[in-house]
N, C-alpha and C positions, 0 to 999 in steps of 0.2 A: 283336275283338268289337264288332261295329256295329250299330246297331239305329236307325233312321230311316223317316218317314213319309215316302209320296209320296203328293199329293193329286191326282189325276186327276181334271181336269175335261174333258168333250168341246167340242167348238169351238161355237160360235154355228151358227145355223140358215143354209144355203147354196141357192143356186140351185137344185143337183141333189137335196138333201133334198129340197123342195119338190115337186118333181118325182120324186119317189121313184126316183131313178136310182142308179145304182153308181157309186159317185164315188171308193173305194179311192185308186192311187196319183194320178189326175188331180185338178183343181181346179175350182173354181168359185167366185166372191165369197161372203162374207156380204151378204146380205138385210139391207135396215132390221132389219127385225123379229130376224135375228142381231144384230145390235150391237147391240140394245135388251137381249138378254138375257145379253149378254156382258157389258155395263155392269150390270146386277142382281148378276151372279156376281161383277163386281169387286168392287162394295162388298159385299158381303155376307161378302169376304174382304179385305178392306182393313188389316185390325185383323191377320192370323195374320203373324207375322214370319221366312216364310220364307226358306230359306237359299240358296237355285239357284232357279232359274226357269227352267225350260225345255217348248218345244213340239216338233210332228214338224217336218218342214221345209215340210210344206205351208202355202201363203200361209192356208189358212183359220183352220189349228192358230195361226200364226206371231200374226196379227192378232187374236185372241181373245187370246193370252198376252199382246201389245204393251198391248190395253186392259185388262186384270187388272192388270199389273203396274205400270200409267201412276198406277193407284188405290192402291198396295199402299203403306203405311208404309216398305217397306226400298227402296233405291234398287239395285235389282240388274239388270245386265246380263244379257239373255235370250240363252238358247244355244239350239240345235239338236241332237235327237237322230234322225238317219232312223231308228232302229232301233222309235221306236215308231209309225212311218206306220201306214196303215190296211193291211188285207190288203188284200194286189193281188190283183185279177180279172181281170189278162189280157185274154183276148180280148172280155170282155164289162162292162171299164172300159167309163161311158158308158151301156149299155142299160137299159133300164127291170127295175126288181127285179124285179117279179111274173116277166117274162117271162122271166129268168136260172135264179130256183128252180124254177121248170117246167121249165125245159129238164134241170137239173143232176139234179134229183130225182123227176122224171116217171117214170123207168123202175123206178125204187127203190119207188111205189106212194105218197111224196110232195110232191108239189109245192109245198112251201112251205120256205121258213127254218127257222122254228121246225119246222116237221113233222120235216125230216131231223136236228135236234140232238134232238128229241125222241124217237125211236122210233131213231135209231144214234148218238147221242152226240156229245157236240158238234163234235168232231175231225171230223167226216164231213160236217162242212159244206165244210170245206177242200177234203177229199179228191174229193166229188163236183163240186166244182167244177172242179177242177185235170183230172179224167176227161173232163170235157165238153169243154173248151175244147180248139180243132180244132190253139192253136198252142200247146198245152204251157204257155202262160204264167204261167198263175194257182198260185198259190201250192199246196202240199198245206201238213197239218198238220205235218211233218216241218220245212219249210223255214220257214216262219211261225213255229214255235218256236222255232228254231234263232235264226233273225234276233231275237225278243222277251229270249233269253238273251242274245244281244251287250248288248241295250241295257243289263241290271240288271248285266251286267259294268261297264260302263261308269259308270255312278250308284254300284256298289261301293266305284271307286276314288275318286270326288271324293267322297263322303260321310262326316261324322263322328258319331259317337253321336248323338242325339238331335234331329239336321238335320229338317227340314220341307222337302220341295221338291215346288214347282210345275211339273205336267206334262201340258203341253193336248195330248190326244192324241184319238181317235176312237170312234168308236162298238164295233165290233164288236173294237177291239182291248181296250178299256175291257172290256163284255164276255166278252170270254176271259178275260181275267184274273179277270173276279168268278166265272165257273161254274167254272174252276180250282181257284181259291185262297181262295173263300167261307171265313166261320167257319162251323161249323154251322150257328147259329140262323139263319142269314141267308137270306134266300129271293131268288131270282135268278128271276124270271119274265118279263123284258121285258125290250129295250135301253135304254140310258141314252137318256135327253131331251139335247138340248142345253143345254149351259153346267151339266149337273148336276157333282155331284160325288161323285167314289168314292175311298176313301180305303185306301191298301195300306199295310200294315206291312209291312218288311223287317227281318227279324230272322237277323243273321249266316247269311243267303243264302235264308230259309225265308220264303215271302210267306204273308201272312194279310190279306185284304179284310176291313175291320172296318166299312163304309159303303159303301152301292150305291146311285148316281143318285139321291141326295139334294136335292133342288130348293132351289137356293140364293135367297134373296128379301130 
């Protein structure tokens, strides 16, 4: 019987944000202006005494958790979880956004992100993408869940009642988990800002989002 917090925060602001590109499983540095806000989000959590520290493997996830943690009261060694990377895009890692949900959801009638979770739910953001792309590569909703299950198997077994743990992960994976696993009252209209924080209870295997992209200051 386990019941433990995970505080997901997303990474600092990057190159390919900037540039409004699809960054999923590739990379890109933090921006000044990321590490400005990555340092807000440390102290602003400097004081919670968490138990684990962990980020995706990506250098962006990795270097925001490094400056969090460099802040934090507990001296804890950061680990790596691939399971919570961003969703892979496949053939259209790298391309500019606009021009991806137009292509994925042009024929569907809409061309945007939010339009296709909006009028077919969110899961069909996955799926129209995985359809588009010419090499099969991009994730469906099927496989991107399946992968986000490994991860909370994972955090299952090192977790003890009442644990806290830190997990710099991404936008759109942050995200899924709040349109998921929201409380009710909670209203989910936008993707998380960078360096916010969204705070998931895990209670003996049932997640419940109790804070969404919270701006830490």
């Amino acid at each position: 019987m386990t019941k433990y917090q995970i505080y997901f925060v997303r990474h600092g602001r990057t190159f390919y944000n900037k540039l409004h590109k699809m960054q999923g499983w590739s990379d890109s540095p933090l921006l000044p202006e990321g590490i400005e806000v990555a340092k807000t989000a440390a102290n602003a959590l400097k004081d919670v005494a968490f138990d684990h520290a962990y980020s995706s493997d990506t250098t962006r996830a990795m270097n925001t958790a490094k400056i969090i943690m460099n802040a934090n009261k507990k001296d804890l060694h950061r680990h790596t979880i691939p399971e919570f990377r961003e969703q892979f895009y496949g053939y259209f890692e790298g391309m500019f956004a606009a021009e991806t949900w137009f292509i994925a959801g042009e024929k569907y009638g809409t061309p945007t992100y939010l339009g296709i979770a909006k009028k077919f739910g969110f899961d069909k953001t996955f799926d129209f993408l995985n359809q588009a792309d010419p090499l099969n590569f991009a994730e469906n909703a099927e496989q991107y869940w399946e992968r986000i299950g490994r991860g909370f198997e994972k955090l299952d077994r090192i977790a003890n009642d009442g644990d806290k743990i830190l997990l710099v992960s991404h936008s759109t994976t942050i995200y899924s988990l709040a349109q998921r696993y929201h409380a009710p009252n909670l209203k989910i209209t936008e993707t998380p800002l960078n360096s916010s924080l969204t705070i998931l209870d895990r209670d003996n295997g049932l997640n419940s989002v109790s804070t969404y992209n919270k701006v830490l200051k």
